[in-house]
N, C-alpha and C positions, 0 to 999 in steps of 0.2 A: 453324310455329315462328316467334316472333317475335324476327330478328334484327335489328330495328331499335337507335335506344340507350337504353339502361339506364334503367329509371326514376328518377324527379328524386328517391327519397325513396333511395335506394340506392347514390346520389352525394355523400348531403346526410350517411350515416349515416358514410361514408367520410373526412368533412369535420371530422363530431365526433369520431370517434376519432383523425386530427392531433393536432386540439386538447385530447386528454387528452392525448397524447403531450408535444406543443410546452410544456405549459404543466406538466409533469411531478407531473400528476395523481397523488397514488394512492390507492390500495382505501379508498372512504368519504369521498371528496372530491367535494363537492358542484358541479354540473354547473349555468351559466346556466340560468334559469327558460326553458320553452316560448316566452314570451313573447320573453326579451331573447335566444334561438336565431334565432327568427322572423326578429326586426330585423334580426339582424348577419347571416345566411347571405342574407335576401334571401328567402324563401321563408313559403307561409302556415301556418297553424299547425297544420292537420289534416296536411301532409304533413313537418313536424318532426316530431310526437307518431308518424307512421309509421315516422321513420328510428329515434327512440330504440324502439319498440317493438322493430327488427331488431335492435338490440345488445343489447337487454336478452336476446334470444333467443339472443343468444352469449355471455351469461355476461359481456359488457364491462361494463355497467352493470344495476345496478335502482333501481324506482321505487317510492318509497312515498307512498302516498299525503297530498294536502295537503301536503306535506313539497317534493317534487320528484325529482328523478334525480338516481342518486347513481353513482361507478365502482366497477365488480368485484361480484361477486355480494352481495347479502343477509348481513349478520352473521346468526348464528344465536344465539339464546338458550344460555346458559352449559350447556353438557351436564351432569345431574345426577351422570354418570358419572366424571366430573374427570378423563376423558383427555387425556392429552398425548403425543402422538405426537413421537417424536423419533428421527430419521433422521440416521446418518451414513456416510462412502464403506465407510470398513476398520478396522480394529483399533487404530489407534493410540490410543496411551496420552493424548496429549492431548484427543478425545474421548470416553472415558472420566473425564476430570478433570471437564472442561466437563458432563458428564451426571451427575455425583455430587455435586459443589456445583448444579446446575438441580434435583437431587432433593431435598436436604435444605430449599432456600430454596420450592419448589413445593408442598410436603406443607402447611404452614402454608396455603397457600391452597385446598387443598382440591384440588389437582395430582396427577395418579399419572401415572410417564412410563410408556407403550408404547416400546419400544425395538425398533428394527429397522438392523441396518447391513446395507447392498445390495453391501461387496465390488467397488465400483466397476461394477456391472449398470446399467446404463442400464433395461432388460427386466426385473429386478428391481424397479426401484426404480417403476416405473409400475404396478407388481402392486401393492408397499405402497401407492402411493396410493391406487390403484381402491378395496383394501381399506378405507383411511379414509374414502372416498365412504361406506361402506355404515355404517362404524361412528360411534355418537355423539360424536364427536368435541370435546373444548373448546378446542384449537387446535393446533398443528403445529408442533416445528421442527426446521429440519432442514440438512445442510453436503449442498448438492443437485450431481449430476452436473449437469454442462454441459448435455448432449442431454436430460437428463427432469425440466427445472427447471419448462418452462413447463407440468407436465403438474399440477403446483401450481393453478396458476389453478384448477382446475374443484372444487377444496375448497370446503366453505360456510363452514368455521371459518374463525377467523384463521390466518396466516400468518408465519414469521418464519424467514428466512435468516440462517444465519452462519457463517463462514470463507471463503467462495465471493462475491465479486462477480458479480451476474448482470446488466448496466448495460440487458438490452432487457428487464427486467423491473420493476413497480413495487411487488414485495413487497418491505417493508421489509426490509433489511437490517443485520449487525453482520460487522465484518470488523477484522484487525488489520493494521497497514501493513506488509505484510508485503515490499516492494521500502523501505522505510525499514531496516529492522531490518535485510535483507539484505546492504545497502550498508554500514550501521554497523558488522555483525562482519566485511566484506570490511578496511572500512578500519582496523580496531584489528589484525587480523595484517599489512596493509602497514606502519603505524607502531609494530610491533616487530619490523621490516626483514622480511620475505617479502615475497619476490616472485614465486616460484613458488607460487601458489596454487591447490591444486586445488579443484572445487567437486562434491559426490556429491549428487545432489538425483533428487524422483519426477521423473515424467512425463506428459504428459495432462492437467493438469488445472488453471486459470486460479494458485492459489495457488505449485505448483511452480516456474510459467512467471515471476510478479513478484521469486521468490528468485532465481531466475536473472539476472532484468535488475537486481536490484540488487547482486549479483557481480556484473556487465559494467561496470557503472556506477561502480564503484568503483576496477576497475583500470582505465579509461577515461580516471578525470577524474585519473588519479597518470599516468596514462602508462605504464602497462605493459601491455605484449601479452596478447593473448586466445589460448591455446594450445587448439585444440581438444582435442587427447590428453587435457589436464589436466580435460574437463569428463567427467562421466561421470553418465548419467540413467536410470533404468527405476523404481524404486519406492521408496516409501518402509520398507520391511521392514529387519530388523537383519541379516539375510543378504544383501541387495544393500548394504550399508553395510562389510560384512567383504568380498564378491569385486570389488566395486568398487575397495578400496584395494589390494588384489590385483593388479589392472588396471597398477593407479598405479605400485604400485611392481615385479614383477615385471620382470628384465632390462632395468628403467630407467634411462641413463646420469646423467640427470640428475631424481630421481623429486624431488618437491612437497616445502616444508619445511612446508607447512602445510594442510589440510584443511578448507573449511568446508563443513560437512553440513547438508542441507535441512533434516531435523528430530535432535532426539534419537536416537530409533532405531536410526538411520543411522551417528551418529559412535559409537555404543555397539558397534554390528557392525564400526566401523573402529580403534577401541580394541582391540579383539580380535585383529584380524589383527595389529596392529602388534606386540600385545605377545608373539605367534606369533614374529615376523621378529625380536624382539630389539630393536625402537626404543625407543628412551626417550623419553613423552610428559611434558613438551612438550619436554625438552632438545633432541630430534633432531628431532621432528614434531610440530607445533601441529594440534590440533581444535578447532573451534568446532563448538556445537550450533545449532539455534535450537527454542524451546518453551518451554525451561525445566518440563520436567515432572522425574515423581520420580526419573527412570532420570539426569537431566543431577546430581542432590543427590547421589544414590550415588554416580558416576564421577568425582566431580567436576570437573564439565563447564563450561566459559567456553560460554556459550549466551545466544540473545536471549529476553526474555522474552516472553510472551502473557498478557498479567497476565489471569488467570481469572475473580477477582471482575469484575473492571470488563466482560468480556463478558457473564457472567452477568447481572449489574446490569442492563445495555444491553437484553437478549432479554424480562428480566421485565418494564422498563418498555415496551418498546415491544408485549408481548402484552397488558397491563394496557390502556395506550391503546385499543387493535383490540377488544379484550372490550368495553372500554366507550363503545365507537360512535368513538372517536376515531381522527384519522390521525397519526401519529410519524414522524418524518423518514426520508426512503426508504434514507439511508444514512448510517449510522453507524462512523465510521475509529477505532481504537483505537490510540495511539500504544505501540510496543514500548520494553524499555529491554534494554540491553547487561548482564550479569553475567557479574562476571572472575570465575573459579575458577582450579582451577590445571592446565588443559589445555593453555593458552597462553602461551607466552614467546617474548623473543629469538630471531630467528633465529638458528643455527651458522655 
């Protein structure tokens, strides 16, 4: 066995992939010629053309001929079948909106969605992929777990995340600010006086985690204290939204004058219990949503928004791009807006 060191083309192929990193390459960004690798790494050109052959062997990069080396695997030709796979964690209503406007604006181009939600499966959701390995696929999108984001990569179609930031990855991305919006409904129940504010949000999962710090963020930069008791995490369902408030107010000496909930869902399950216990929203207890889906129009719900079209827009133009040989910027931020309803008022 030869444990001597590594050879120079396996050192050199370690060097190029840096350099897609450093230089934040992504899928279909063309890669220095043979030639100008050669120069800059120092090395001669049969054993460059070796190191890219090793990446090309991991799905980092391919090569087309005359053309040069390019990152991430081969586009593939537009599938006759006009699948669109579209992958999301769980049930919520705002993935549902987002897949029913991506349907109607899709069909026109000759789009049909695949629809699979993995329930937060990590082990699911690497099954749907495998699956779309097999099937003709015309490109993917998807609001990807954390742990089976990178299992994307080994797709031939294109590629296109959104609501999840995945920053060690280079599939384009559409996300909404969601530590913006957060902070903005934190601060509009500070400045109609609460101070005790609770926060009911999921758990697990990078979007939960920015709603969070921009609640922190907001009683932070007012100066008021972070009461742990007041936060309360586990999911985003409309029954962890009802026993949550639960929590809150139960044999509470001093319970929250106001509520702001992760998503809809959530403040919809907390509207319930309240109206259980006999509070009057907002006289006695402020809600905030954020989503702005259909359930915040019924309740009439002060919620942030996620404005739909403009994600929509964001995911077509950048699968458009990717179809057609093009690279689209790796991350696209969607600015939220605040809408007052009548959930929120003065504190008592």
């Amino acid at each position: 066995m030869n444990r001597g060191k590594p050879e120079r083309f396996r050192s050199l192929a370690e060097t190029i992939r840096d350099l897609i990193s450093e230089r934040g390459l992504g899928r279909g960004a063309a890669l220095p010629s043979e030639r100008l690798l050669a120069k800059d790494l120092g090395a001669n050109h049969l054993t460059i053309r070796k190191a890219l052959r090793l990446l090309e062997g991991e799905g980092i990069l391919h090569t087309v001929a005359s053309k040069g080396s390019f990152v991430g695997r081969p586009l593939v030709p537009h599938s006759k079948t006009g699948l669109l796979g579209f992958v999301f964690p769980d049930e919520e209503i705002f993935f549902y909106e987002i897949l029913a406007d991506l349907e109607r604006k899709c069909e026109s181009r000759g789009l049909h969605p695949l629809v699979h939600v993995t329930h937060q499966s990590s082990e699911k959701e690497s099954r749907i992929v495998d699956y779309f390995r097999q099937m003709p696929m015309a490109a993917v999108v998807a609001a990807p777990n954390v742990e089976s984001a990178a299992c994307y990569q080994a797709l031939a179609c294109p590629v296109v995340f959104f609501d999840t930031i995945m920053e060690s990855l280079q599939t384009p991305q559409v996300v909404t600010d969601d530590a913006q919006g957060a902070r903005r409904a934190t601060e509009h129940l500070i400045d109609l006086g609460h101070v005790r504010i609770a926060h009911i949000g999921g758990i697990g999962d990078p979007t939960s985690l920015l709603r969070l710090h921009g609640y922190l963020d907001a009683l932070g930069a007012r100066g008021l204290p972070v009461e742990a008791r007041l936060i309360k995490r586990r999911d985003y369902g409309r029954e962890w939204g009802y026993y949550a408030t639960a929590e809150l107010f139960a044999k509470a000496k001093s319970p929250p004058t106001a509520l702001f909930c992760g998503n809809d869902t959530l403040a919809a399950g907390a509207l319930c219990y309240l109206r259980e216990l006999g509070l009057a929203c907002p006289r006695e207890v402020s809600v905030m949503g954020f989503g702005n889906t259909e359930i915040a129009t019924a309740v009439d719900l002060t919620t942030v928004d996620q404005p739909r079209q403009a994600i929509v827009n964001a995911l077509l133009h950048n699968l458009r791009l990717l179809m057609h040989g093009e690279v689209p910027n790796p991350l696209t931020r969607i600015a939220t807006e605040l809408i007052l309803r009548g959930s929120t008022g003065k504190a008592f």
